[in-house]
NUZAPA-975569 format. One record per residue (C-alpha): residue in three letters; x, y, z. Coordinates in steps of 0.001 Angstrom, whole numbers, plus 500000, padded with zeros to 6 digits. Example, Ala and Ser with C-alpha at 12.3 -4.5 7.8 and 13.67 -1.06 7.14 Angstrom:
<pts>
ala512300495500507800ser513670498940507140
</pts>
This chain:
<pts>
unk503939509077492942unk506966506712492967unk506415503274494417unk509459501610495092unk510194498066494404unk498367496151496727unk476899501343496753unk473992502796495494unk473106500935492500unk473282502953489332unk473371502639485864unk474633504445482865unk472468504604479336unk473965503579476828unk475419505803474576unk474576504467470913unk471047505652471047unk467593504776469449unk465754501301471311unk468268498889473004unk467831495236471704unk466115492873473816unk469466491205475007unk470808495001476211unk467839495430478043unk468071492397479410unk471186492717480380unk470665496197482009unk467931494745484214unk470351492042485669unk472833492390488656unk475986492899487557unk477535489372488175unk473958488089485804unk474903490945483087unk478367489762482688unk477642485595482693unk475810486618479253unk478666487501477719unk479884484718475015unk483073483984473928unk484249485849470256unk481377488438471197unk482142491731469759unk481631494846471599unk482589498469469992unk485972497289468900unk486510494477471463unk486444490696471369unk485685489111474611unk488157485795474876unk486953484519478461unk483698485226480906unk484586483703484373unk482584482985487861unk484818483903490650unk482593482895494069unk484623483658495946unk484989487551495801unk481684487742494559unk482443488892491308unk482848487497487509unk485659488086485323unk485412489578481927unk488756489160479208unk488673491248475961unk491137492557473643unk490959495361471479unk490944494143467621unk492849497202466436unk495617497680468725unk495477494101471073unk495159496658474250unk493882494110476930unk490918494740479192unk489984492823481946unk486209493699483208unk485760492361486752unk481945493253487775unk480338492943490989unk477540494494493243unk479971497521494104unk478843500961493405unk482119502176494143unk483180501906490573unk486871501820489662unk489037502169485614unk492622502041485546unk495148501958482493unk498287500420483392unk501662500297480709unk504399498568481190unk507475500666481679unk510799499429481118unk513275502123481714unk517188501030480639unk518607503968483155unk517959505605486582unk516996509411484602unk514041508053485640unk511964508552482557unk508943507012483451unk508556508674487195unk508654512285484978unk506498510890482383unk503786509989485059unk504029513743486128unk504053515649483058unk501331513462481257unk499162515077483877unk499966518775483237unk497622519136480149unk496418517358477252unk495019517790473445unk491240517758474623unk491977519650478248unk495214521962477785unk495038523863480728unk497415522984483765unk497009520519486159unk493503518900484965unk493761515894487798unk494066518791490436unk491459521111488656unk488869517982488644unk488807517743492156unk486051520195493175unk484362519137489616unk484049515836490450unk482443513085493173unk485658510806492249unk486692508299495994unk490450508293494564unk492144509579491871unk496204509338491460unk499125507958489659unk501783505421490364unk505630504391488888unk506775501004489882unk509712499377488990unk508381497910485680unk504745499505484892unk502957503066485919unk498966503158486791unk496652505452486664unk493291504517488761unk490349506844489747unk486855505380491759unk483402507342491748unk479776505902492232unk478349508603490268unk478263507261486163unk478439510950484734unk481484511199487035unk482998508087485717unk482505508755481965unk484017512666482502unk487177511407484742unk487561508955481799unk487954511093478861unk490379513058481167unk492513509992481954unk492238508488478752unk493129512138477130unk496108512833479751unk497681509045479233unk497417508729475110unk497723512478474073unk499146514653476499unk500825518094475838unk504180517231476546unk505324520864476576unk508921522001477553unk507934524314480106unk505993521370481784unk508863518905481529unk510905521779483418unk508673522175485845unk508032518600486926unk511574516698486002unk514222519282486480unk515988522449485539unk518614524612486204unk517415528037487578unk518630531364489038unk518409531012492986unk516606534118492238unk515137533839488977unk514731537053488275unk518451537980488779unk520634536171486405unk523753537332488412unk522438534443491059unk523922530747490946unk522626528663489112unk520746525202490865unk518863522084490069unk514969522334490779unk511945520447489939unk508979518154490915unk510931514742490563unk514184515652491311unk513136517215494491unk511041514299495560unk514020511657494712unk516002513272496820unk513920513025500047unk513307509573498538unk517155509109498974unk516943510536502669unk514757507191504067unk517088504661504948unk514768502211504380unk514310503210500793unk518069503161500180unk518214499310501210unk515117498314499611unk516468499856496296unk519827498715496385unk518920494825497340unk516573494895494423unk519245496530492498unk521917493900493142unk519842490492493405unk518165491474489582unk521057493251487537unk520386492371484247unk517887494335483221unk515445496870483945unk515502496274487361unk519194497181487873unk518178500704487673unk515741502984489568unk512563503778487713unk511788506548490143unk515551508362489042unk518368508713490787unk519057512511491955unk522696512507490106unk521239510909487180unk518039512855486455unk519783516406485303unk520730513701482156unk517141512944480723unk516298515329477944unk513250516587476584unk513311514285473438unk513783511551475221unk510712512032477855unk508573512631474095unk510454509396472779unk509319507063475796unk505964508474475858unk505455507702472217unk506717503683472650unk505536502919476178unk502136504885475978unk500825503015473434unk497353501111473332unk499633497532472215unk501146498526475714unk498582498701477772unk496441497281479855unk492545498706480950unk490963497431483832unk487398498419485437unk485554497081488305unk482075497808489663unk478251497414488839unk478580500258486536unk477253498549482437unk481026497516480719unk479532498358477015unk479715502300477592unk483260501974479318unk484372499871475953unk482703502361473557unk483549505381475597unk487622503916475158unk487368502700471822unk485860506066470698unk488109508586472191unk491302506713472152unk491561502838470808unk490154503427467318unk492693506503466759unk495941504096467084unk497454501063464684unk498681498167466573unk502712498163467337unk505420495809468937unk506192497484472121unk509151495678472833unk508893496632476356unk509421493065477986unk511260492186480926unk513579489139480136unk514115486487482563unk517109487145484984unk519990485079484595unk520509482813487549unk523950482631489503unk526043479658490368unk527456481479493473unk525926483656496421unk527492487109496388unk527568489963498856unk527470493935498764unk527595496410501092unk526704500326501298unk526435502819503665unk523590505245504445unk523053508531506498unk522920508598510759unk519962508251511839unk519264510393514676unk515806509291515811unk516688505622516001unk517327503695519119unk520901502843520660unk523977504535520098unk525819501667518359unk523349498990516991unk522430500697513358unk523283498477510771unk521238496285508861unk521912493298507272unk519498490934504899unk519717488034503155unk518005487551499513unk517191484669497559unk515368484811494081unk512419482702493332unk510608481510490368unk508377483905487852unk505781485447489555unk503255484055486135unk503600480825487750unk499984481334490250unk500174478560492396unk504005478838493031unk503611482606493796unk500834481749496122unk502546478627497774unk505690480071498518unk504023483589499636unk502068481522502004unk505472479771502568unk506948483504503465unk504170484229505672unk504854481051508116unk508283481851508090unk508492485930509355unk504959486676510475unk504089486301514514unk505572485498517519unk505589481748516170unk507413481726513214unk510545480541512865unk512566483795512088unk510700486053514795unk512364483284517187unk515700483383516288unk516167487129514855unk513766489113516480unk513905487471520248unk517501487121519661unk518088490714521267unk520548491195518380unk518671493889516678unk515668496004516789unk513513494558513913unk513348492905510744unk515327494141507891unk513122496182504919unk511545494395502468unk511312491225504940unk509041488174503241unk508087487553499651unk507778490404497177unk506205489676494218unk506360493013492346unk509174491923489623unk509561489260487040unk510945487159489054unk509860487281493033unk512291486836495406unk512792486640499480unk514368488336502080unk515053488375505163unk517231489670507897unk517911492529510827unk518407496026511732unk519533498072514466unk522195495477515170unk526121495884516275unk528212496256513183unk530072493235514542unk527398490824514863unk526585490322511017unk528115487239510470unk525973486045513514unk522782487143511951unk524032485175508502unk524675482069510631unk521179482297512734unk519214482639508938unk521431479803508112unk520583477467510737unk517081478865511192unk516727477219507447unk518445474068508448unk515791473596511274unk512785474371509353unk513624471913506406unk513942468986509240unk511249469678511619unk508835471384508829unk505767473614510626unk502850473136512621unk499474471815511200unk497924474875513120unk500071477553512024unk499500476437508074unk495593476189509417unk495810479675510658unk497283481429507484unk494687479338504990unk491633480768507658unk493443484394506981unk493168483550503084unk489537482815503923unk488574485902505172unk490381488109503025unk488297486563500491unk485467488074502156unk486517491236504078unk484521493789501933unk486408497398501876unk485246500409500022unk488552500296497979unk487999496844496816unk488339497821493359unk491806499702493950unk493129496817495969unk492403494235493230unk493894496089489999unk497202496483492895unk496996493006493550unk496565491723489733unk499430494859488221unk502812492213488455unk501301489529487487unk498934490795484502unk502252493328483822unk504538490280482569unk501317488357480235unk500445485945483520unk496528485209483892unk494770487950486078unk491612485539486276unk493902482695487453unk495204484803490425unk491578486086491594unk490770482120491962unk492307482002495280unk490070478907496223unk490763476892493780unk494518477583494926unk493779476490498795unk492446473389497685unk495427472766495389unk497582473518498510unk495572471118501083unk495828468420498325unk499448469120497692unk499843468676501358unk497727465658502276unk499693463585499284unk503405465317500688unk503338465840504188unk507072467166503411unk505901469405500883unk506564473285502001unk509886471756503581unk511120470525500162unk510380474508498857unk512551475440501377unk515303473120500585unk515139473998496812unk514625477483497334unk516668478315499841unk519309476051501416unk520236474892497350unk519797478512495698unk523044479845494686unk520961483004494062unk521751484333497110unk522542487502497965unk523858489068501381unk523289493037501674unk524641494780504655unk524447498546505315unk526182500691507931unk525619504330508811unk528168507010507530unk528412510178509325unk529728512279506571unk527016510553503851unk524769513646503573unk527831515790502813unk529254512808500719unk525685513084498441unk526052517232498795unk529393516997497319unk528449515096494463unk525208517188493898unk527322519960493294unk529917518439491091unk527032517285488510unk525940520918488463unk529338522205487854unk529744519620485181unk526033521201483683unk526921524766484623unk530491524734482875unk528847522934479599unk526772526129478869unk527608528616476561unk526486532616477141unk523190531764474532unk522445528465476864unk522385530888479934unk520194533149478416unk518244530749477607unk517832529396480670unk517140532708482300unk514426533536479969unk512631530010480565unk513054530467484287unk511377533513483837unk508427531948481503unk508130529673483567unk507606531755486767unk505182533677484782unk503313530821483505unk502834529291487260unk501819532268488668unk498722532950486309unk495509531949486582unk494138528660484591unk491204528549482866unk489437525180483814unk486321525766481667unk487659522984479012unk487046520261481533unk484214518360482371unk482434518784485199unk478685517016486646unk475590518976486944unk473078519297489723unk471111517016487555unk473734514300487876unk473924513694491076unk471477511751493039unk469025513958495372unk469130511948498304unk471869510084500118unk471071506531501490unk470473506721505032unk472161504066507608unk469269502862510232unk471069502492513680unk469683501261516552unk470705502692520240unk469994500826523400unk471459499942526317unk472804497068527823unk474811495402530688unk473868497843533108unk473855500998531167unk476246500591528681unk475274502145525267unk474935499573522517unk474626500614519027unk473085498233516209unk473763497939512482unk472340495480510256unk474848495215507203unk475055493082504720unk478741490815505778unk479516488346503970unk479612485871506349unk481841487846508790unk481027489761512138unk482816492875513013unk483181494206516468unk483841497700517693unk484201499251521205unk485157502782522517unk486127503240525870unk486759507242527029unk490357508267528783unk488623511542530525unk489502509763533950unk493149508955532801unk496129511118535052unk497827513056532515unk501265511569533263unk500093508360532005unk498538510056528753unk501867509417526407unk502278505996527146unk497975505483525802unk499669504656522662unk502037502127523958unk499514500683525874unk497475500265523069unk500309498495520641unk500842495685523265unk497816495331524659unk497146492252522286unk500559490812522505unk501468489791525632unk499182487400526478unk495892487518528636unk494054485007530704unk495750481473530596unk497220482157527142unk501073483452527029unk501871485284524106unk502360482780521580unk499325481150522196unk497742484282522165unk498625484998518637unk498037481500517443unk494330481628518492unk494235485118517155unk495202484074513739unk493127480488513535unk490367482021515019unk489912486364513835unk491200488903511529unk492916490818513901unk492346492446516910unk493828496021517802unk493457498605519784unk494081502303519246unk494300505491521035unk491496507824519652unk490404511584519093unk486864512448518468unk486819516805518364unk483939518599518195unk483637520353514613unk481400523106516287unk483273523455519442unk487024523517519149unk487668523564522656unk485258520427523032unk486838516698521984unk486252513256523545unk489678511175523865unk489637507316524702unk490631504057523250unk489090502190520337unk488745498403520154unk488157496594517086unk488230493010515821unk486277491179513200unk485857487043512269unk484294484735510347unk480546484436511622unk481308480720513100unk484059482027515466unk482240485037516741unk482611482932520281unk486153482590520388unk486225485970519275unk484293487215521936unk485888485044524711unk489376486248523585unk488020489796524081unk486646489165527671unk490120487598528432unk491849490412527461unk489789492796529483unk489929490811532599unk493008489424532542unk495629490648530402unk499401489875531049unk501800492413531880unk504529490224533265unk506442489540530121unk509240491856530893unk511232490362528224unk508898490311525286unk507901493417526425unk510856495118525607unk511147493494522071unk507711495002521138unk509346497852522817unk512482498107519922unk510154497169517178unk507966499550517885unk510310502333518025unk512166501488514678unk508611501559512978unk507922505045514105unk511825506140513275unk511728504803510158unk508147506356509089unk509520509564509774unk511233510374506335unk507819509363504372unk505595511298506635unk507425514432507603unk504981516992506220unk502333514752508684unk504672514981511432unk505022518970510795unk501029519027510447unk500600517995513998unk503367519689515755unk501949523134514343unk498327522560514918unk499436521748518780unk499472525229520129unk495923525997518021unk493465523603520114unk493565521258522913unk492557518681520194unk495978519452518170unk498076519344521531unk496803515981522173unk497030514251518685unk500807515336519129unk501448513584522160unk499405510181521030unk500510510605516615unk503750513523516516unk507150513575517062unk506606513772520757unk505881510100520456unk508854508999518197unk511320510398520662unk509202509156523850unk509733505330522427unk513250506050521206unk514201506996525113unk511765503579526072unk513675501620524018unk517383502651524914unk516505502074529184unk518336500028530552unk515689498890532683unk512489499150531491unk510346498141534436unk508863501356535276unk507539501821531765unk506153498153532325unk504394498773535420unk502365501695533794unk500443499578531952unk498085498286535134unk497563501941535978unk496247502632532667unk494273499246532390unk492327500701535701unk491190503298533472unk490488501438529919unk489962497720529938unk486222497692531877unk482740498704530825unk482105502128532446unk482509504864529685unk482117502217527170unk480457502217524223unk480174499343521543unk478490497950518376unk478098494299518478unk477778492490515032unk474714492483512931unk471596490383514013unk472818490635517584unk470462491913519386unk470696493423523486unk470671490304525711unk472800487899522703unk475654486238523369unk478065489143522295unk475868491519524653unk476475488888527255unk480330488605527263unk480331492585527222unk478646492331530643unk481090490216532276unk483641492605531448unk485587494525534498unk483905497293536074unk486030499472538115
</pts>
């Protein structure tokens, strides 16, 4: 996969054998955090040295450095009460052209290895395995491969396939063929048939190369870091592809895939002795350490701003006739190694584009220019260098300059009158309870968030300490009241790294790319001789032969009844009811300080005419303002006071009955424990009183909304296709199209282009007779709230029809 551009306790024995000293035992009998604090300094473990041990609080968890002595691999260990146990190896690749080398590495590494030859093992493991995730991933400048499982049999056999597939892999033509590209027969059993390009990459490039959004995002990183590695695509361009060779997929494998290369990471309660040994055994110890040579430089800075354009395919499905080109603006920022920098002028990024309050939402968004922000809007952090960005789309061709001049003065305005003391409050509270928002991919989402950072030599540990960094930040700003203004002033009103992308549709693009699709397979067609032909027929035909046999899977590992656990923990709910009847369900959870909220209210009363616009309904429910509170106050108490609050249109069917299904709306909203009121009296606002008069606003979630869906379209076709042919199977199918299909996308793309969109407007109040009061509600409450608590007691004062 090409990115372009984050519980039962149970141990493994260890593997070494005989009595484990007193210290391992003692050790295995501690919690995970305990286990790890033991750890010294210069320890050595099975081929490792461990250079740091470090108490993170704040998620919980303590941090574990090592590197290998044989190879100086790097290993970061982060353990913590998570059954949920996660190893990824991570390498830094540096491609030098868009044949996009690493992208077809990350495929064919997984078609067979030395130790498991047979095809596909990461597919074959599937039904052999209890693994949460497993997959692969090609950024711009490093690939991953990560895989979860609670079960420790499961985790040691999905590690010798991973470790197997990423350091000795088969590599074999007929694989490379299959997964980067080929030229075949459009019949490959006749040879009299053209000839054509096929394979796994160079298929999936080109639909890459179909989402507008992908084109910008990849050209404005293209432009604003040219000098290196990121002036090319890692995923592979679709004309440039047909150029990689065999030799040099082997070539890049053998100098990127390398243990000196490479990074290990592993997360979880699960003992980090048998995940060194297991490593160091079946890979580490067969290596010699090398220079990789595979580091990014640092991007030379410009003394002038410069511009671009390109052009991109029509877009049929979004809104207007005439507003569909995008402009941005782009300025590079420091190294993203520098921690507290990254974090201040992320934070920085966040005041600036996010909500109705910031600065940019004001003047772009509300402007009426265009229909939403440009791609890649805010900071991105996922090169050597970060940078910003920031702009429209769905705007007149005409009115580009305009959008220049509002970022302009938008910048002017924010480096004299600086930013509210509650807005800055509001983002450091959302820092504070991402700290603590526990997921069941907690694992995956920290070796995403660390990968940039760790991939250029910064200090993962030094990242994790995100309270450490607030402080830094509140005592940066109590001595410099001035002090986010002056980052705006230095990096953006005085950075002459500037760049200005525009793009405007072209209506004769697709045949534009056609056209030179079919010149680059002349060029490769008329370069064969009569033996290359023959060639190629005979290996279209071995290959055909060799995907249509059966594998033999009996090489790979697989768990026993005798590994897996005989009982599942069970989840003790509690049912009452409360408020006059309505059904309360109880579930006492360990938090971490926060209360979550959920509410279901069924639709069965709902006129069908008002059915399509449920999902509407739902996406502005929470952002136009309820009670006393307009919209922008609205958000601002959201954000100093929650973690969001949404609302969502929702199908339960019945996996028995097919016919059956229950269809309503889902609420859900969760805080920090001490603002469970304001939670709660936000909620009741919103139920009793929410605003539907803000015609104008209205119409701006309106565009937004509609641009989202257009654009998600080219990323989530075969989704799309999923639900428009399950439609005519049940009435379940038919109604996840009109709330999740394409019937949707084109219902908001005709919203958005009305003139007058009052009648869509005064919908809403029909539907909120129907949703927002406590008949046919259901609800859990947070933990330790008990019928007749204060959260039981707001849900009573809600509406009843």
């Amino acid at each position: 996969m090409w990115r372009c551009g984050g519980r039962l306790p149970c141990f493994v024995r260890r593997l070494s054998g005989g009595r484990a000293s007193p210290q391992a035992r003692k050790r295995r009998d501690a919690t995970a955090c305990e286990r790890a604090q033991q750890y010294e300094v210069g320890e050595r473990i099975h081929g490792f040295t461990v250079s740091q041990v470090t108490a993170i609080p704040e998620l919980s968890l303590t941090a574990v450095k090592l590197h290998h002595d044989g190879t100086g691999a790097k290993y970061l260990h982060l353990a913590r009460e998570d059954t949920n146990n996660l190893f990824s190896v991570q390498f830094r690749t540096t491609p030098t052209d868009s044949t996009g080398v690493p992208h077809v590495l990350e495929h064919t590494v997984l078609c067979g290895s030395q130790k498991y030859p047979c095809r596909d093992p990461f597919f074959k493991m599937l039904n052999r395995s209890l693994s949460t995730f497993m997959n692969a991933f090609t950024a711009s400048d490093y690939t991953l491969y990560p895989f979860s499982t609670q079960n420790p049999k499961d985790f040691q056999n999905l590690l010798s396939v991973y470790l197997d597939a990423t350091f000795f892999p088969c590599l074999r033509e007929l694989d490379f063929w299959q997964e980067g590209w080929r030229l075949e027969h459009e019949n490959p059993k006749d040879p009299q048939t053209p000839l054509t390009f096929k394979g796994v990459v160079f298929n999936e490039m080109k639909g890459v190369f179909t989402d507008n959004e992908r084109i910008f995002s990849q050209h404005l990183q293209n432009r604003l870091l040219p000098d290196h590695t990121y002036s090319v695509i890692s995923g592979g361009h679709p004309l440039c592809i047909p150029d990689l060779t065999w030799e040099q997929l082997k070539q890049f494998h053998a100098t990127h895939y390398h243990p000196s290369n490479a990074r290990f990471f592993t997360y979880g309660n699960f003992p980090l002795e048998q995940h060194l040994k297991q490593i160091h055994e079946e890979a580490l110890s067969k290596f010699e350490k090398i220079e990789p040579n595979t580091a990014v430089p640092a991007q030379k800075p410009w003394d002038k701003p410069r511009e671009f354009h390109i052009t991109c395919g029509p877009d049929s499905l979004a809104a207007g006739s005439s507003g569909h080109t995008t402009v941005g603006v782009s300025f590079l920022l420091p190294d993203i190694t520098d921690t507290f920098e990254a974090f201040t002028l992320n934070l920085l990024s966040s005041l600036l584009i996010s909500g109705p309050n910031s600065p940019f939402y004001k003047a772009l968004i509300e402007s009426g220019l265009g229909t939403d922000f440009s791609p890649d809007v805010g900071y991105n952090g996922y090169t050597r260098e970060a940078y910003f960005s920031v702009g429209l789309q769905g705007i007149a061709e005409q009115d580009t300059q305009a959008v220049r001049d509002i970022i302009d003065r938008t910048i002017e305005e924010v480096i004299e009158k600086g930013f509210e003391e509650d807005r800055i409050e509001a983002l450091l509270h959302k820092i504070e309870i991402q700290m603590k928002h526990q997921s069941v991919s907690f694992g995956l989402s920290l070796t995403s968030y660390i990968a940039s950072c760790w991939n250029h030599d910064g200090d993962p540990v030094e990242l994790l300490q995100l309270g450490g960094q607030v402080a830094r930040l509140r005592q940066c700003l109590k001595e410099n009241p001035h002090f986010l203004q002056e980052k705006v002033k230095q990096y953006f009103k005085n950075n002459p790294h500037k760049l200005t992308l525009s793009m405007t549709p072209d209506d004769k693009y697709p045949e534009k790319q056609a056209q030179m699709e079919t010149e680059k397979l002349k060029q490769k067609v008329d370069s064969l001789s009569p033996k290359d032909k023959q060639q190629i027929y005979e290996k279209g035909l071995e290959l055909q032969t060799q995907q249509s046999q059966p594998q033999d899977a009996s090489c790979l590992p697989a768990l026993k009844v005798s590994d897996i656990e005989p009982t599942m923990p069970l989840t003790e709910l509690e049912v009452a009811l409360a408020a006059g009847q309505t059904p309360v369900q109880f579930c006492a959870q360990p938090t971490n300080g926060l209360v979550y909220f959920r509410a279901f209210v069924s639709l069965h009363t709902l006129p069908e005419g008002l059915r399509p616009y449920v999902p509407l309904f739902c996406s502005v429910l929470t952002k136009l303002g309820c009670g006393l509170l307009d919209y922008r106050e609205q958000a601002q108490l959201m954000e100093l006071k929650t973690g969001g609050m949404a609302a969502s249109p929702h199908v339960l069917p019945d996996e028995a009955h097919l016919d059956t299904y229950e269809q309503g709306v889902l609420f859900s909203s969760f805080c920090l424990e001490r603002n469970l009121p304001d939670m709660m009296h936000l909620w009741s606002e919103i139920f009793s009183s929410p605003c539907f008069e803000e015609e104008e606003h209205f119409r701006v979630l309106v565009r937004m909304s509609a641009q989202e869906l257009a654009n998600g379209v080219p990323d989530s076709g075969h989704l799309y296709a999923s639900l428009r042919a399950s439609r005519t199977l049940t009435p379940v199918g038919d109604l996840q199209e009109t709330f999740s299909g394409m019937d949707q996308v084109r219902l908001m793309k005709r919203i958005a282009e009305m003139t007058d969109i009052r009648p869509v407007l005064e919908k809403l109040p029909q539907i909120q007779e129907h949703v927002l009061h406590r008949d046919n509600m259901r609800y859990s409450p947070p933990p330790h709230h008990a019928p007749g608590c204060f959260c039981t007691d707001i849900v009573s004062s809600f509406p009843c029809p």
